[in-house]
N, C-alpha and C positions, 0 to 999 in steps of 0.2 A: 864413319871415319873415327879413329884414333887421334883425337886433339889434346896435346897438352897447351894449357894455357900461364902464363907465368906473370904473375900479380893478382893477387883477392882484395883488390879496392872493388871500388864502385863499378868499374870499364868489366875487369875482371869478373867481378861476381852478376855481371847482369849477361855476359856474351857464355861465361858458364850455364845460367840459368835455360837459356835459349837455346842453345845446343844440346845439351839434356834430354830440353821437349824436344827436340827435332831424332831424338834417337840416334845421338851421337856418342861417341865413348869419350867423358871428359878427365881430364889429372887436373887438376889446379896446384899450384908451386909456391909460395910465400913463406919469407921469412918470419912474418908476424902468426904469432901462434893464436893470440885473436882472430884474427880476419879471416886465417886457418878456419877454427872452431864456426865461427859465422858461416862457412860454408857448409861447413859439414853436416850443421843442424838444419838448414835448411835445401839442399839439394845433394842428388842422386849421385855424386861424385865421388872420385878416390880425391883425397886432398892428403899433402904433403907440406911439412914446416920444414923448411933448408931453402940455400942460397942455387936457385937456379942453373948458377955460372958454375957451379959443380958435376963433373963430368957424372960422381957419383949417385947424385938427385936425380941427374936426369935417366940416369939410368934404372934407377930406382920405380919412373916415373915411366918405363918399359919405351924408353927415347927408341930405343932399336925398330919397335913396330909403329914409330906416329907417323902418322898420313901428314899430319902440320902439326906446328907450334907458331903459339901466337904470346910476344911478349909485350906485356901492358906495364911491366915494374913502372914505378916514379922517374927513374933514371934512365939518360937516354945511353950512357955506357953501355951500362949494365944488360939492356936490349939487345944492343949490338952483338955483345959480346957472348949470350947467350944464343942468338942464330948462328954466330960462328961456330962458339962449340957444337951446335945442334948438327950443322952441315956437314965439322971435321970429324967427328967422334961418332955420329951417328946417323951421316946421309937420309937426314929428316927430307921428304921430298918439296915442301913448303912452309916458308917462314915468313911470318908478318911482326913488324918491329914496330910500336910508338914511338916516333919520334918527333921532339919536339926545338930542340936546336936547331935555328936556323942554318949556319954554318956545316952541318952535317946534311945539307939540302942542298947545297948547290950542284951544281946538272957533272962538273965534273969527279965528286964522291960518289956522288949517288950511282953514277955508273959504272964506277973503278974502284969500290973500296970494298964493302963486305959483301957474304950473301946472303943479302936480303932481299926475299921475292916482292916484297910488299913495303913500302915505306908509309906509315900513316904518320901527317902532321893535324896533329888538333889545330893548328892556328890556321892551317893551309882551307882546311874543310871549312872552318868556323869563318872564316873572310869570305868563301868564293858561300855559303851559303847564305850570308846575311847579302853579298851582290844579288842572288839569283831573287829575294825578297825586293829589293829595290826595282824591280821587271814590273812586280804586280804590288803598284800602291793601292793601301784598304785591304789586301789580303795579308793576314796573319802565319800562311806557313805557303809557301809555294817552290815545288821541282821540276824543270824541265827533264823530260824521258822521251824517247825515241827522234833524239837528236832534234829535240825543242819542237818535233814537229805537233806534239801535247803535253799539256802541262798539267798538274796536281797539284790543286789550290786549297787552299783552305781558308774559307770566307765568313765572316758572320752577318745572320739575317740583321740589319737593320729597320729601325721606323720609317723608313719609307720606299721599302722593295717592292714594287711590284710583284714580286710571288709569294709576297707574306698570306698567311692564311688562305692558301691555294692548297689543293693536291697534286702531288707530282706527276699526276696524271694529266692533269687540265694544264699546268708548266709547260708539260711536253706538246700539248695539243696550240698553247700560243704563243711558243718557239721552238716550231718545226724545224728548222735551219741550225739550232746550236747544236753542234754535236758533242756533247756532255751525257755524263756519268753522276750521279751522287751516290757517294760510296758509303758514308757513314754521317750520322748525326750525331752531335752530342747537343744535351740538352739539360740542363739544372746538374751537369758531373756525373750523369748518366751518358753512354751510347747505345746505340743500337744501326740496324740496318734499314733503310726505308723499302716501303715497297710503295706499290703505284696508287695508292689511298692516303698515305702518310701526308699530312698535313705540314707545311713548315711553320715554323713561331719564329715572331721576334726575339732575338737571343740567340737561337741555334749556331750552334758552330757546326758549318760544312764542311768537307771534305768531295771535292768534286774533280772529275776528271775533264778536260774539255779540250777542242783540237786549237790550236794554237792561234788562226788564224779567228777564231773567235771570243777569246779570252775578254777582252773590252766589252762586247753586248752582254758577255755572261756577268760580268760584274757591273757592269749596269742593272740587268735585270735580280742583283741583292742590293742594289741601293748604292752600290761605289760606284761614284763617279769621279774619285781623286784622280791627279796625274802625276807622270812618275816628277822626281823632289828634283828641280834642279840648281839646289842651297841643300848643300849634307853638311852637318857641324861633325866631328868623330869627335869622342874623349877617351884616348887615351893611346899613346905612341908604342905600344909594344908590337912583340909578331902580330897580332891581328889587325890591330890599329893602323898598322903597316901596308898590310898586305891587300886591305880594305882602299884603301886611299889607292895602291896602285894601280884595282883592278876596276875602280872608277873612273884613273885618269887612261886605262884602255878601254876600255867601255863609252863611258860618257862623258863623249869631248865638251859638252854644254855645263855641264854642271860643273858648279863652284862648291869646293870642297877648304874645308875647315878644319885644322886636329888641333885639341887641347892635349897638350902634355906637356906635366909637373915637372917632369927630373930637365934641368938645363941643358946637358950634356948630350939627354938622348933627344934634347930638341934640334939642337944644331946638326947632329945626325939627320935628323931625319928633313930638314929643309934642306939639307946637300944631297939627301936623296931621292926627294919627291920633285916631279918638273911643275904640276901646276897644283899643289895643296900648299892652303897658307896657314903656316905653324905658328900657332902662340903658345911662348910659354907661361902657365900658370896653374891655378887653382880654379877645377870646373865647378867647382861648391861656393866657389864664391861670385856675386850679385856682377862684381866689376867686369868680371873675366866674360859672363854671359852677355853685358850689354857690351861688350866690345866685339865679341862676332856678330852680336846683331840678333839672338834665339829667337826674337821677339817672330822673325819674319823666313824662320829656318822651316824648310819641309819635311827632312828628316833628321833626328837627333838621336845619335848613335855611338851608348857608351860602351866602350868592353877592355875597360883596365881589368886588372888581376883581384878587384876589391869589389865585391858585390853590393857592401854600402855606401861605398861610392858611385856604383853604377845606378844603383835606385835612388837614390838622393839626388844628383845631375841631374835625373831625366825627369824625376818629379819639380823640380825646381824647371827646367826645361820647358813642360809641357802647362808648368802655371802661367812663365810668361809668354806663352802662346804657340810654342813649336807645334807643327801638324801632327807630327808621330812621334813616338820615341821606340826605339829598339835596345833593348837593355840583356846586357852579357850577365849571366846567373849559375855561378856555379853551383853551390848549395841548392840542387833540386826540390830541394821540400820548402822553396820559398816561393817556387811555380805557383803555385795555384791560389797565393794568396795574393800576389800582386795585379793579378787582372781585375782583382775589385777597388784596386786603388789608381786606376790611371795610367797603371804599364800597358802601353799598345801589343808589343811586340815582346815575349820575352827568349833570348834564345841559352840553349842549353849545351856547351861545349862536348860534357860525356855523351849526351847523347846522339850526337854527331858522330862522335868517335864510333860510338859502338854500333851504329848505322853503319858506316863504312867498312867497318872492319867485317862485318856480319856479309857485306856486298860479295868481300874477297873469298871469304867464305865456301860461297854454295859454290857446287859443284856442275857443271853444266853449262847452258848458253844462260848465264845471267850477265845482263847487260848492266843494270844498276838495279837498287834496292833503297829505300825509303822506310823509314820509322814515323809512323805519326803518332801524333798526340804523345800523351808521357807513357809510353810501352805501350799504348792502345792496339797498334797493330803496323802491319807492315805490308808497302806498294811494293810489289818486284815485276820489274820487267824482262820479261826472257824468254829467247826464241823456243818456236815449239821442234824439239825433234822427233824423227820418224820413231823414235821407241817409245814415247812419251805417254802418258795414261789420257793426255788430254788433245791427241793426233784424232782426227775427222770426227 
């Protein structure tokens, strides 16, 4: 396919990179002649410095022959605006927009305003994916596929698993009944693939597929035996924050939920908005604010303000005075992999959600959904097999 892609940040230069490999035709579009140059030293691209929203760029950017355009700019205008020109000037036949205003999401824009084949909201993905983690307490990355009826978890061996220092051979032979997969190991920031001698270790992080209705024995047999939280603290009232609370209080009528948020104004919003979270306003860094929800006896503590030292600060503070988990929002990715040796349980990673999703819209075919593990390590896809397919009988 002929993709032009419109923004060279991070979103941008990683769904470039990936298409690329995949033997796609890419254009990249930005205004910054950096980010430009960034691209062009490191992948196989035509890269263009001008304003997207310019009929002339895009044309430039051979708009006449793309199969899609996918716009990642900062700006959720500026997105819009370029799938329209794309549609009117250039009958692009697919177009996928970031968008992140809430306001530009409600059910009656979103069906009557631009054309836009694809709507992606970072806040929208980053809420419903840190819910589908609250399903499997103790596991660290978990996605429901083929309509929940299996799930892809991602667990780590603890000290006292039953399959520790087993091979996956003897595993299988004394749990015959779990119908699981393990896909990949990571192991000291190495990966690899197991095969049926591969021994597990204490530490290992899984990656395992398993049928739904066994998910509980399968994490018993790594040593989790948590239950799902039902005390969540949230810090922090924006879109995520938001959208996190509501889709707890439709999910789990049991659980007692809790938001910290600073700004006053978007407090009183959001307690005339939410029917059962109870909103205080203040400071989740400070001592008073924590013993006033109570952290001491919370099961999951879940930051995701716009400040990533805020968010590791709360949940470290958090998890001192005894919360069970913490889930912490992280947008500067090169701060991954240093926080798992300090106490972050859970850390989730906004772009890379984005660009999971966006990559989903992507392929071409019966793909049903699409999954990013680990930090770019690799990718779950689920998709029917058709009669032409290389992978039919």
């Amino acid at each position: 396919m002929n993709i032009i892609i419109c923004g060279a940040g991070r979103v941008g230069f990683t769904i470039s990179k990936l298409l690329t490999e995949q033997n796609h035709s890419v254009t990249v579009i930005d205004q910054s002649s950096e980010d430009i140059q960034k691209i062009t030293e490191s992948l196989d691209v035509k890269a263009i410095v001008g304003k997207a929203t310019y009929p002339s760029i895009l044309e430039k950017a051979n708009g006449t022959d793309a199969d899609m355009i996918i716009a990642v700019t900062r700006n959720d205008e500026i997105n819009m605006l370029i799938c329209q020109i794309a549609y009117t000037a250039f009958n692009i036949p697919k177009k996928i927009a970031r968008i992140r205003q809430q306001d530009y999401l409600k059910e009656n824009w979103k069906n009557n305003s631009l054309p836009i084949d694809t709507i992606i909201s970072p806040e929208f993905e980053v809420a419903n994916a840190i819910s589908r983690r609250l399903h499997a307490p103790g596991a660290f990355d978990m996605v429901e596929l083929s309509d929940d009826r299996i799930r892809l978890i991602g667990l780590k061996c603890v000290d006292n698993a039953p399959i520790l220092n087993k091979q996956i051979k003897t595993i299988a032979s004394e749990y015959p009944k779990l119908l699981s997969n393990i896909l990949v190991i990571i192991r000291n920031d190495e990966y690899f693939i197991p095969n049926s001698k591969t021994t597990l270790l204490e530490g290992d992080q899984v990656y395992i597929v398993v049928e739904s209705s066994h998910v509980t024995n399968t994490m018993k047999a790594f040593g989790h035996y948590e239950k799902e939280s039902t005390n969540i603290i949230i810090v922090g009232g924006g879109n995520i924050g938001f959208n996190l609370a509501k889709n707890i209080e439709n999910e789990h009528n049991s659980v007692r939920v809790k938001l910290i948020e600073l700004d006053q104004n978007r407090s009183k919003w959001l307690a005339s908005n939410l029917e059962n979270t109870t909103v205080i306003n203040g400071d989740a860094l400070e001592n008073e604010i924590l013993e006033e929800v109570n952290v001491s006896s919370t099961g999951s503590f879940i930051s995701v303000t716009d400040d990533d030292e805020v968010n590791v600060l709360s949940s470290l503070l958090a998890k001192r005075s005894g919360a069970n988990e913490c889930i912490t929002l992280i947008n500067n990715s090169s701060y991954i992999s240093l926080l798992k040796n300090i106490g972050i349980d859970i850390t989730i990673d906004p772009k890379a959600i984005t660009i999971s999703t966006i990559l989903q819209k992507v392929r071409k075919g019966k793909i049903r959904s699409l999954y990013t593990i680990g930090e770019g390590l690799g990718e779950v896809i689920e998709a029917v097999i058709l009669e032409s397919s290389a992978f039919a009988n």
